[in-house]
N, C-alpha and C positions, 0 to 999 in steps of 0.2 A: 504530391511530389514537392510542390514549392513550401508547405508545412516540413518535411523531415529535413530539405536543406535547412531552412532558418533557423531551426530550434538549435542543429551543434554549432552552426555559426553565432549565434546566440551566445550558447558558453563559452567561446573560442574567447569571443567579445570582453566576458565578463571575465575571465580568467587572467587575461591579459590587462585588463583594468585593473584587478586587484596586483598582478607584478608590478604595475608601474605604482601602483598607490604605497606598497611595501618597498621598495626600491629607494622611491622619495622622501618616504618617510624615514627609511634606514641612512640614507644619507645624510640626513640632520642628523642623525641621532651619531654618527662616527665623526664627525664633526665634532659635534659637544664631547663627547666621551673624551677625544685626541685632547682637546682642550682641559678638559678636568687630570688625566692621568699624565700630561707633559707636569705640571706639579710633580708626579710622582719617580715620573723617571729622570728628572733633570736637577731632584732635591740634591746631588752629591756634587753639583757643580753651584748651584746659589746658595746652600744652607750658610757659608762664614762671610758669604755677603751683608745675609740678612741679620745671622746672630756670630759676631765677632769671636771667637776663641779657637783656641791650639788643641782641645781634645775633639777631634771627628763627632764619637759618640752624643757629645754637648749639643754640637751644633743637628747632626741628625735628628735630636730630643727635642730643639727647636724648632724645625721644620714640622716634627711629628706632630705637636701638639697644635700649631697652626692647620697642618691635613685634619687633622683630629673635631677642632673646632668649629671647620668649616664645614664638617659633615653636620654640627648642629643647626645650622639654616635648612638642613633637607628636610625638617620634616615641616616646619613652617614653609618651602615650597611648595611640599608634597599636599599642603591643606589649600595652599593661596592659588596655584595655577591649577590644583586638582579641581578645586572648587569652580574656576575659571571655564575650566575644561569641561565637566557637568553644564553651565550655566550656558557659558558662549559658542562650545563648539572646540571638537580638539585641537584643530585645526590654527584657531587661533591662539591657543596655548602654547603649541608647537614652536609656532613664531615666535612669542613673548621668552621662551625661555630660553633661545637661540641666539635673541639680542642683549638681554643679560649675561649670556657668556663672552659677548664676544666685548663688554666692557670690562669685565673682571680679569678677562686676558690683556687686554689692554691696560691696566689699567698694572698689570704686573711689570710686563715689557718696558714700562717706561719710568717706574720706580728707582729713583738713584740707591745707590749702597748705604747699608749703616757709616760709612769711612765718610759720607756727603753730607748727608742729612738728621744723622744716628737715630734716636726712637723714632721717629716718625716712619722710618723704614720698616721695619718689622712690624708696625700698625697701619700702613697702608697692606703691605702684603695680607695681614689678615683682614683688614676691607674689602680686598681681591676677591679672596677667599671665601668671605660669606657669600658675596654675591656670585661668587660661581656654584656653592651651595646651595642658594636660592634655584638657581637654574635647573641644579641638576635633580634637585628635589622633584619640580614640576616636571621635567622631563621625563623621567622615570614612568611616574602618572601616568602621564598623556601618552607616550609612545607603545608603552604596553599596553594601554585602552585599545590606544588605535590599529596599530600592530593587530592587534584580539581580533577587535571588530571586524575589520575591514577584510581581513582571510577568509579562505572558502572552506564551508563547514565540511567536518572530515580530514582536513588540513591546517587547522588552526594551531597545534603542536609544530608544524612544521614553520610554517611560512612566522610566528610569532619569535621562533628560535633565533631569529635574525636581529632582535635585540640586542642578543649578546655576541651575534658575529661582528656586529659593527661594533658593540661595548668593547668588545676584546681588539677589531679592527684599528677602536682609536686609540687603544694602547700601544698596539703596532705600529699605528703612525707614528707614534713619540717617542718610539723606541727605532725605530728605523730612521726616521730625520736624526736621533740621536747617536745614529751608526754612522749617517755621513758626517755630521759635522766632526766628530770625534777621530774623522779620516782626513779632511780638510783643514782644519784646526788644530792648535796646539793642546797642550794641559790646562796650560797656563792662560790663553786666548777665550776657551771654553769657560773656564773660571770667572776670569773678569768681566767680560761681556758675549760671549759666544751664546750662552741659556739665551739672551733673551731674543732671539733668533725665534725660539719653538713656542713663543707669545705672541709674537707677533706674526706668524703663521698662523697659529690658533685662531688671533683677532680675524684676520683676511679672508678665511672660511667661515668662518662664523659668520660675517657680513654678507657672504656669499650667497651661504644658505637662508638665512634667512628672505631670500628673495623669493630663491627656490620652492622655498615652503607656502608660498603664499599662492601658490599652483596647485597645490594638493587636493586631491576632493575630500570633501568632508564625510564620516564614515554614514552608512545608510540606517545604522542602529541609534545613533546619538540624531541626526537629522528627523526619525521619525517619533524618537521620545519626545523630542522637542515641539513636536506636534500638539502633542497628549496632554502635559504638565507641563507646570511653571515655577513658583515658587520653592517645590522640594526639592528642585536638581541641584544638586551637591553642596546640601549643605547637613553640617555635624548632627542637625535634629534626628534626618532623617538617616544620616550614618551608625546611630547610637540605637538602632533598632535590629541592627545587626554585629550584638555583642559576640555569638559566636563564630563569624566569621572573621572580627577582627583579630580575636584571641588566634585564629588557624593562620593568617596573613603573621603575626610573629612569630608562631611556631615555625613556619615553613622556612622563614630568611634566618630565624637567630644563629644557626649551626653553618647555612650556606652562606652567609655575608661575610662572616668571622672566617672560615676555611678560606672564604673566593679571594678575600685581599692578606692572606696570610700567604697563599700559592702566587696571587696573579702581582701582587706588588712588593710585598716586607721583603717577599726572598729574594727581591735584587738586593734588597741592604744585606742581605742575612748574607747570602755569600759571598758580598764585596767585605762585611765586617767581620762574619764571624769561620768563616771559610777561608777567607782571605783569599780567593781569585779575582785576579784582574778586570779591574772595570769594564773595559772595551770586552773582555768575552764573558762578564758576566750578562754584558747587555746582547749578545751573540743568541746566550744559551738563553736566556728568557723570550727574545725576540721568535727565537724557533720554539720554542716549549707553546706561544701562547697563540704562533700560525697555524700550529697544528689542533690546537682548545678547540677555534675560532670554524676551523675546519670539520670537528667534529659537531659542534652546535647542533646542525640542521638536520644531521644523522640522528641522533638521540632523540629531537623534537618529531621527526617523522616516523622515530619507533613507538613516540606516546601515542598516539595515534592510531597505532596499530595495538597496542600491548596495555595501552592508559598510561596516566600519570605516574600515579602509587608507585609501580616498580619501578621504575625510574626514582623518586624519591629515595624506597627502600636501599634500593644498592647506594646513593650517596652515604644515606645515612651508616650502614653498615660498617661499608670500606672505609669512612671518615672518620668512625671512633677505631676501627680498630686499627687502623692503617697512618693515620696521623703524624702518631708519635714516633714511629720505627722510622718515616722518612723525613722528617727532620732532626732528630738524632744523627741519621747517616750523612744527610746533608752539610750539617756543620759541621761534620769533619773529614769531607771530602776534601780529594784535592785535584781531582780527574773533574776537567771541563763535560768530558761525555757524560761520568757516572752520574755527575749536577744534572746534566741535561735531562736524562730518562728520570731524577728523582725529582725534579717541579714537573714534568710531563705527567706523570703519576699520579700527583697530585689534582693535576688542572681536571686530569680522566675522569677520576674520584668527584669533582666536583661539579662535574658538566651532568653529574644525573640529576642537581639541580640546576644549576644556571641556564639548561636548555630548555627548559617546560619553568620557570617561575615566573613567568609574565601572564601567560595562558592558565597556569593553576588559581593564579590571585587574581583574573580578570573571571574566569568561570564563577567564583564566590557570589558575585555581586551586579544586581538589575543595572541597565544601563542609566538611570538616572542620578546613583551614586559609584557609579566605577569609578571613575578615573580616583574622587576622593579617595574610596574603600580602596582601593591596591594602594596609593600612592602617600597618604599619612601613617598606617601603623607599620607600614614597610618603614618609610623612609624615619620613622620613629627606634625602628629597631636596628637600622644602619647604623644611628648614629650614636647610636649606645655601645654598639658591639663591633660593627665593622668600620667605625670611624676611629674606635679608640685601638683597636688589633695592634698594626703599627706603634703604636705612642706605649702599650701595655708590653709590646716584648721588649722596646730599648728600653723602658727603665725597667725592667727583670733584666735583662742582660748589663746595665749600670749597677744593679744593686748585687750582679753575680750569682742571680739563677734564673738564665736564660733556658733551662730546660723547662722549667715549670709553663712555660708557655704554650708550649708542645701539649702539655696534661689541658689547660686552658681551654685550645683550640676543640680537641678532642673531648672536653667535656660539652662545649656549647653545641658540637655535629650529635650526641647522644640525648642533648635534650629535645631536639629537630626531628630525630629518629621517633622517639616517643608520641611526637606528634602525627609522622608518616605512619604511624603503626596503628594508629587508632581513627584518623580521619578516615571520609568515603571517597570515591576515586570519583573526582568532580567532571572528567569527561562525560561520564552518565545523569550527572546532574544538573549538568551546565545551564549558568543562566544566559547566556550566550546566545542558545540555540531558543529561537521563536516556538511557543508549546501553543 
């Protein structure tokens, strides 16, 4: 009798351990994200701060290449805190790359104007900027390690899904703080000093959490490698022995990184510039388009699960070449808030059959002693190639007056992802995750 009570009290135990391990861990990670993408929602009120001039476009083309550049630190994150996170523990990666953001944010909020200080402004901002790069590089890594690990097997599609509830979360913070101020504030308040409001919120959380994180339990899979081995855990030697999983870790992002920040960020500029609806409800329609992403996340993660990966890949890849180009076309020359609204929803749809399982697909690849590296370098290698430059690649095609061509872009990099979804094995089944 006192055997069958303890055994489901047991799991009650262990279930409830892993909630609170994923919980915690997701709150860092909505934290960091709010702080990375407040850059991106609030580029239409700092960009003639930082680069001075009368054409919008110019200055949006300055902010871009800045968002752009700072994606190049992700993959030098993705090596330094991945490596970290192998060696030390994810745990403590977690932390380090929490405090890093929360200087980069800081470190923006207090930046005076080009009109103050002139170059020096646009070069502290991109100093901001790598080092929020750096963070987010390793966070990536580490959170989708840990995320992976720490879920209960048979549920690892689900409960990992939550990376991008809170990735999307902390976009909705920045877009929601950015709906109040935008109600409390002037234009013109907003412009001069109102942004850096959503930095210094950024900083406050961030210092927050990092407290937070420092409670976390450390995952049971990286604790017991650490037992085993020394020396090989996370380093390039022993990452360079798995050339074919690297190669499937950029096939799987190239098409979903490029789609994910062409839906989830460019087309607030796209139809503030080239739609031309109003800022306050382009930030309306984006803010609901990416509640309801964010909402669908854990749904899709808990179909992989049931259905595997692959289909889930397959339909992004599908809907995304072929579906692409028809909804940005319509999009930029919409003039209906609703019509906007259902065509970025469309989109985010389309590409939640990857953003909901690609933590869990690139965490299955790779033994726990080089995970967090293996997810976290050739990913964050191919972010920064493709979905760092997304934004910077459509305003100068829409400067140079072929802003369609980007739409073909989009849709060619979703059909080269496809090829990959079409020919890889559905890593559920072969999971290195799961103890043989």
């Amino acid at each position: 009798m006192t055997t069958r009570i303890s055994g489901p009290a047991e799991g009650a135990v262990s279930e409830k351990r892993v909630i609170g391990n994923v919980l915690r861990g997701s709150i860092g990670n909505l934290v960091e994200w709010y702080d990375w993408y407040a850059y991106a929602a609030f580029t239409t009120y700092f960009a003639k701060s930082f680069f001075p001039t009368t054409d919008t476009t110019a200055a949006f083309l300055g902010t871009a290449a800045v968002f752009a550049v700072g994606f190049l630190m992700r993959p030098l994150g993705g090596w330094m805190l991945g490596r970290f996170a192998d060696r030390f523990g994810r745990r403590s990666a977690l932390v380090l790359s929490v405090t890093l953001m929360a200087g980069g944010s800081l470190l923006i909020a207090v930046t005076p104007s080009y009109h103050t200080i002139g170059l020096a402004a646009p070069i502290l901002l991109l100093v901001a900027r790598l080092i929020q790069g750096l963070s987010v590089g390793g966070e990536y890594s580490t959170s989708a390690t840990y995320l992976s690990e720490v879920a209960t097997p048979g549920k690892r599609g689900f409960y990992s899904s939550f990376q991008y509830v809170t990735l999307y979360g902390g976009q909705l913070l920045a877009l929601g703080l950015q709906l109040i101020l935008q109600g409390l504030l002037t234009e013109q308040q907003l412009t001069s000093w109102g942004w850096r409001i959503a930095f210094g919120v950024g900083t406050v959380a961030a210092l927050s959490v990092m407290w937070l994180r420092r409670g976390m339990d450390e995952s049971e899979s990286y604790k017991r490698e650490a037992e085993t081995t020394t020396g090989e855990r996370g380093t390039l030697r022993t990452l360079a022995k798995y050339p074919k999983e690297i190669a499937l870790v950029v096939g799987l992002t190239l098409g979903g990184t490029v789609a994910f920040y062409t839906f989830a960020t460019y087309s607030q500029k796209f139809l503030e510039n080239t739609a031309h609806i109003p800022r306050r409800t382009v930030t309306i329609i984006l803010f609901s388009a990416i509640l309801l992403a964010a909402i669908l996340q854990p749904l899709a993660g808990k179909l992989s699960d049931r259905i595997g990966r692959r289909p889930l890949l397959l339909f992004f890849g599908i809907a995304g070449t072929l579906l692409t180009v028809p909804i940005m076309t319509i999009m930029g020359s919409t003039r209906n808030p609703v019509g906007a609204f259902f065509l970025v929803l469309a989109g985010l749809v389309v590409v939640a059959g990857y953003t909901s399982i690609n933590a869990i697909v690139k965490a299955e690849l790779f033994p726990t002693k080089i995970r967090a590296i293996g997810v976290g370098l050739p990913y964050a290698l191919t972010v920064a190639i493709f979905g760092g430059t997304a934004e910077l690649i459509a305003q100068a095609l829409k400067s140079a007056g072929h802003e369609s061509v980007f739409f073909w872009y989009v849709a060619g990099c979703v059909l080269v992802s496809l090829i990959v979804y079409g020919t890889m094995r559905e890593t559920s089944k072969t999971s290195e995750l799961e103890e043989r």
